[in-house]
C-alpha positions in Angstrom: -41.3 13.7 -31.5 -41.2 16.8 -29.0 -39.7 15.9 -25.3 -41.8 15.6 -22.7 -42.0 18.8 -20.7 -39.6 18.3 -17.1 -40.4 19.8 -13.8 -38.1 22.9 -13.0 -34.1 21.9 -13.4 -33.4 21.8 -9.8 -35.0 19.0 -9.7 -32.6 17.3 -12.3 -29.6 17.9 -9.9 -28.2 15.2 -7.8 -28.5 17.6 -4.9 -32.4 17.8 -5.3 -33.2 14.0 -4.6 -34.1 13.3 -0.7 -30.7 12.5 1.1 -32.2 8.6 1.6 -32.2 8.0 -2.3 -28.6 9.4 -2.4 -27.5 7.1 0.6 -29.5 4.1 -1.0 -27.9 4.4 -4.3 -24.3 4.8 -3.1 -24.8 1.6 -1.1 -25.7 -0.1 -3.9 -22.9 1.5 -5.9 -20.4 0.3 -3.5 -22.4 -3.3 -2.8 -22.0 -3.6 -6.6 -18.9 -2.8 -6.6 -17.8 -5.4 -3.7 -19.6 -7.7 -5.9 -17.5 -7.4 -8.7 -14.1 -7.5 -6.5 -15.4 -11.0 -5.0 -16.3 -12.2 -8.2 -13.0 -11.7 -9.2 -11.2 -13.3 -6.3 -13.4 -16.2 -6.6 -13.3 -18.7 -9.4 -16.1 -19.1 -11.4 -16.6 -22.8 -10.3 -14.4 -25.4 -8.9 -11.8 -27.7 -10.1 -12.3 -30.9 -11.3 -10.1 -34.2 -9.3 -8.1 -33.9 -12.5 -7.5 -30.1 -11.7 -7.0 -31.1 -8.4 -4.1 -33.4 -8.5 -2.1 -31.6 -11.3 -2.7 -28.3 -9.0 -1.5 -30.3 -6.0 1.3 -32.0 -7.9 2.3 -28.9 -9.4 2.5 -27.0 -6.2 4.6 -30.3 -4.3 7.4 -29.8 -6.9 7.7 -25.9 -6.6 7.9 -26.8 -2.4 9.3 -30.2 -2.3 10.7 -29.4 1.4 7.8 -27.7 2.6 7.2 -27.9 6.6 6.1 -25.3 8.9 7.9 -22.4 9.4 7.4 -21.9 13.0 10.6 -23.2 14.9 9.5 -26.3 17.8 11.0 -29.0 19.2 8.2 -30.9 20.9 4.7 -31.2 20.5 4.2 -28.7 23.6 6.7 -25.7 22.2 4.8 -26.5 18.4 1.5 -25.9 20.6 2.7 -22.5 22.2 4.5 -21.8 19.0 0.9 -21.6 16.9 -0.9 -20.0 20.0 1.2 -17.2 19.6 1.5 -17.1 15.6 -2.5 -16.2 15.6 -2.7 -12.7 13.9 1.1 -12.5 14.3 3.7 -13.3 11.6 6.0 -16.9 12.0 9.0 -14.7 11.9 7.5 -12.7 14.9 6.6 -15.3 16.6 10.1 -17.6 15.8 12.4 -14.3 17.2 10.6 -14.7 20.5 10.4 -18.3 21.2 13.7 -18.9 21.5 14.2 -17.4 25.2 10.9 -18.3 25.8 11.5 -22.1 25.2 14.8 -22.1 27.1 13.2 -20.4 30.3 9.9 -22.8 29.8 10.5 -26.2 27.6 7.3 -27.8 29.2 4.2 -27.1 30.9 5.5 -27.0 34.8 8.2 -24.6 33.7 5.4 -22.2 31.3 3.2 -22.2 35.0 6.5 -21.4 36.9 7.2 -18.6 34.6 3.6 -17.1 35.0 1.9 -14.7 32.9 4.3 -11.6 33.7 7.1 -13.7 33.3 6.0 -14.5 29.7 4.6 -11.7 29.1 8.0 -9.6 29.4 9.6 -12.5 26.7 6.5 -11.8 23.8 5.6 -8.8 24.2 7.1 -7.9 20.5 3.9 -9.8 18.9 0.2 -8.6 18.6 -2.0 -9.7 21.3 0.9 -10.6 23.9 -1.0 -10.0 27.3 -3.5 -12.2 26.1 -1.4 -14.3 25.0 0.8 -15.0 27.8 -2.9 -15.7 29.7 -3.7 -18.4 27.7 -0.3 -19.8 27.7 -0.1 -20.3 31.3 -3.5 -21.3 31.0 -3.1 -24.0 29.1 -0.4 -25.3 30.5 -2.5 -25.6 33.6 -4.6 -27.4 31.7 -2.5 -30.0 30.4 -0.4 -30.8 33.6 -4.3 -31.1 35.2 -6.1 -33.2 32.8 -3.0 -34.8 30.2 -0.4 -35.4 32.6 1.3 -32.6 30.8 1.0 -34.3 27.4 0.3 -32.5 24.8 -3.8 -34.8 23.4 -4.0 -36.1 20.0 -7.4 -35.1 19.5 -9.0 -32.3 17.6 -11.3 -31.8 20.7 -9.1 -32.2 23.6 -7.1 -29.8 21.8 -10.0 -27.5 21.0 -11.3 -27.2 25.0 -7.4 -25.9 25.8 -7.2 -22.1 26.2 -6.5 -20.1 23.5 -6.7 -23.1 21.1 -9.0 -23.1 17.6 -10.0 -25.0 15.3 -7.1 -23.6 13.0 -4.9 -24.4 16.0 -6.0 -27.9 16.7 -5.5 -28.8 12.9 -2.0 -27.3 13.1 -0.8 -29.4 15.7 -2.6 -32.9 14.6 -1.8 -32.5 11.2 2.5 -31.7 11.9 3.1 -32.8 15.7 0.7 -36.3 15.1 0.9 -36.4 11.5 -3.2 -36.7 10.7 -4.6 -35.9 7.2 -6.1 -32.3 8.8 -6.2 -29.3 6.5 -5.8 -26.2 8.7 -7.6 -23.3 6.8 -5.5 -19.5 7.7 -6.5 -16.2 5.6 -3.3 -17.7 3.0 -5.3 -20.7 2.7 -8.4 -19.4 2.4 -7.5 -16.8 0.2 -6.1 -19.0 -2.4 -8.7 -21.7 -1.9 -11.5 -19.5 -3.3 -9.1 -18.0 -6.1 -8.1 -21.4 -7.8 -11.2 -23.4 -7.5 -9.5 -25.9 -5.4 -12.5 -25.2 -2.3 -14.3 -22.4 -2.7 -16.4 -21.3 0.2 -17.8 -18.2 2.1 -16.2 -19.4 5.8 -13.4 -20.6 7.4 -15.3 -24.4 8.1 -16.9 -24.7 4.3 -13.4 -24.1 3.1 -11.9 -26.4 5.2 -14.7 -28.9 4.7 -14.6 -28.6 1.0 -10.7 -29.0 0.8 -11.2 -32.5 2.7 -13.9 -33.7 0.4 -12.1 -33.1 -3.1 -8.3 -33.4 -2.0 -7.5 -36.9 -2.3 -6.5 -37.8 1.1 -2.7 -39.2 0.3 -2.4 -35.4 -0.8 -3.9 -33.7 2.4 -1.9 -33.6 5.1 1.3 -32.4 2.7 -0.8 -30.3 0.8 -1.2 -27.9 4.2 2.6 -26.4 3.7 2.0 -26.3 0.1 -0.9 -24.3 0.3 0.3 -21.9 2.8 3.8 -21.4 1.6 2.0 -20.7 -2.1 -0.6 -18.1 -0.3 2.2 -16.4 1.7 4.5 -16.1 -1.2 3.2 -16.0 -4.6 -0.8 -16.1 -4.3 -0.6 -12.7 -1.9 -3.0 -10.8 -0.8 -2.8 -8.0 -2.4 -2.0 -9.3 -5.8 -1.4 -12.6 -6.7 2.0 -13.1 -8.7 0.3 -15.4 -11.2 3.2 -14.9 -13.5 5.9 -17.3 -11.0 3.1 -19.2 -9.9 4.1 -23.1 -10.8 0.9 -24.2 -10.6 -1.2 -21.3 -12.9 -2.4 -23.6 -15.4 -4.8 -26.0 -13.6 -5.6 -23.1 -11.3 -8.9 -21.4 -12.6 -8.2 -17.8 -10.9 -10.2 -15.5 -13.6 -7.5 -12.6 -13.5 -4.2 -13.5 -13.8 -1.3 -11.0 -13.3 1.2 -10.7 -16.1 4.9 -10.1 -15.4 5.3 -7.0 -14.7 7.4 -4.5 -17.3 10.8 -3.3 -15.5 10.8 0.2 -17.2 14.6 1.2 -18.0 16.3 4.3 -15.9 15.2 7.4 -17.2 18.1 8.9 -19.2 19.5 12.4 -18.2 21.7 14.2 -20.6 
């Protein structure tokens, strides 16, 4: 059968349809394409309690002495201590504290000190002057409403300066020992991954994790989960290949070991 006759060839040429078309179809390129990459960090549904546990009991014996990495003493310096880890590594954040902890160990000491006065002893982390604001801040707080005490509560916690929901869950789950799951990008990330709570935000992750983790598992499972995220479930890409817990976990691309290519010979 003969072809149908076309219109002249410019008008085949990518550069002959209206600049809107071309913009609409490279969003839709790049939308599909974001698609796909979510897809593929999500799993395709979640785990069952079975799952659960043997992903949770796997994880517990490759970090049997898992705690938080941030270095405190007392409820108050585990307080300041998480303030100042938000979008700032625990190793930033632990070569800092030190000097700051011996010139302030409590909230009359942290106002004494004043924001300049921190400031000058974090200023190595993101977000410093800030910071040191809501440090003092919240020390003011506490010495006016807790009789400098750090509160047990996820919303007397939550109306301090500087203090989140993420922070709040920090300090009841390790400084009061309540079954809270704090939900960081690690967390988050590897939440979605393995099936274990899969959720588009920060609060249905964190709300799904308390539903299906059974609760004698959730207030250790916090250090499990971020230690796993930080270390072996990264970012980037995951090591799925040392990952202790990689057959419950329902992650649809797994990373193989990777191939250690010998040194090139030279004659």
């Amino acid at each position: 059968m003969a072809r149908p006759t076309r219109s002249p060839a410019k008008a085949d040429t990518p550069s002959a349809k209206p600049a809107s078309a071309r913009r609409t179809a490279a969003k839709a390129k790049a939308s599909d394409g974001a698609a796909s990459a979510d897809q593929k960090a999500t799993a395709p549904r979640d785990m069952t309690r079975p799952e659960i546990v043997q992903f949770l009991t796997d994880l517990e014996r490759a970090w049997p002495d898992a705690e938080t990495e941030l270095h405190y003493s007392t409820p108050f310096t585990l307080l300041i201590a998480v303030v100042l880890s938000a979008q700032a590594t625990d190793a930033s954040v632990n070569r800092v504290t030190p000097a700051l902890f011996a010139a302030a160990p409590d909230p009359a000491a942290m106002v004494a000190l004043g924001e300049d006065g921190v400031g000058e002893l974090i200023r190595t982390i993101g977000l410093w002057r800030n910071k040191a604001k809501n440090v003092v801040e919240l020390s003011r707080q506490l010495l006016a409403h807790h009789k400098g005490e750090v509160p047990g509560t996820r919303e007397a916690l939550e109306a301090l300066a500087g203090v989140g929901r993420k922070t709040a869950n920090v300090v009841l789950n390790v400084a009061f020992h309540q079954p809270t799951v704090p939900v960081d990008t690690h967390v988050f990330r590897l939440a979605n991954r393995t099936g274990l709570g899969r959720g588009k935000t920060v609060e249905a992750v964190e709300a799904a994790l308390e539903r299906r983790i059974p609760k004698e598992m959730i207030r250790a499972s916090h250090h499990w989960l971020i230690l796993q995220g930080r270390y072996v479930c990264k970012a980037r890409k995951p090591e799925c290949w040392r990952c202790a817990a990689s057959t419950p976990c329902l992650y649809p691309v797994k990373t193989d070991r990777p191939v250690i290519k010998p040194p090139r010979q030279t004659l």
